[in-house]
LOLOLUM-918633 format. One record per residue: z, y, x of N, C-alpha, C in turn; residue number from 1. Coordinates in steps of 0.02 Angstrom, whole numbers, always signed. Layout:
<rs>
R     n.w     n.v     n.u    ca.w    ca.v    ca.u     c.w     c.v     c.u  seq
R       Z       Y       X       Z       Y       X       Z       Y       X  NUM
...
</rs>
This chain:
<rs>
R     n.w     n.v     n.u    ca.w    ca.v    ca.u     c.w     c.v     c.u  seq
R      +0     -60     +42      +0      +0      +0      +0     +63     +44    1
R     +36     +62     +99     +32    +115    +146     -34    +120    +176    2
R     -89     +75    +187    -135     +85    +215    -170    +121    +163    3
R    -168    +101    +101    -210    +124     +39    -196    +220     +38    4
R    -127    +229     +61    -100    +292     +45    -152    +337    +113    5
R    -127    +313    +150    -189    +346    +216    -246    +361    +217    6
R    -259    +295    +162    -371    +295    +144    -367    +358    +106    7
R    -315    +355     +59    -330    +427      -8    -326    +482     +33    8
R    -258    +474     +87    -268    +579    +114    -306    +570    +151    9
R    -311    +517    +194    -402    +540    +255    -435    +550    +210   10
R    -463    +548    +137    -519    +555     +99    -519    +619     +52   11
R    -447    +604     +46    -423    +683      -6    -478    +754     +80   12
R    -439    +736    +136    -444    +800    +176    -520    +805    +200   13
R    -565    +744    +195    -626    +743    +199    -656    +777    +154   14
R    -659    +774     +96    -677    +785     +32    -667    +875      +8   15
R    -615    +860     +52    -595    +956     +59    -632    +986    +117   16
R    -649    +966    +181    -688   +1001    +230    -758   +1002    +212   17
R    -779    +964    +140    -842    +958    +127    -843   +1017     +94   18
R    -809   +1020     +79    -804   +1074     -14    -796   +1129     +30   19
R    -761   +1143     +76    -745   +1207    +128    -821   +1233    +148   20
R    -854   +1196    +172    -940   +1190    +211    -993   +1202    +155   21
R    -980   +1184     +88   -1007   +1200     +35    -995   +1279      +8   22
R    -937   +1267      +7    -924   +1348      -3    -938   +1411     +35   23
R    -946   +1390     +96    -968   +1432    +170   -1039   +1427    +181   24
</rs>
């Protein structure tokens, strides 16, 4: 379950540097 929790925020913070680069 802890590995699962890691996949979501490495993906949550990916998902956000995309959206950052989109917006820029």
């Amino acid at each position: 379950q802890l590995a699962l929790a890691d996949s979501a925020e490495a993906t949550d913070r990916w998902l956000d540097e995309e959206y950052k680069q989109t917006m820029w």
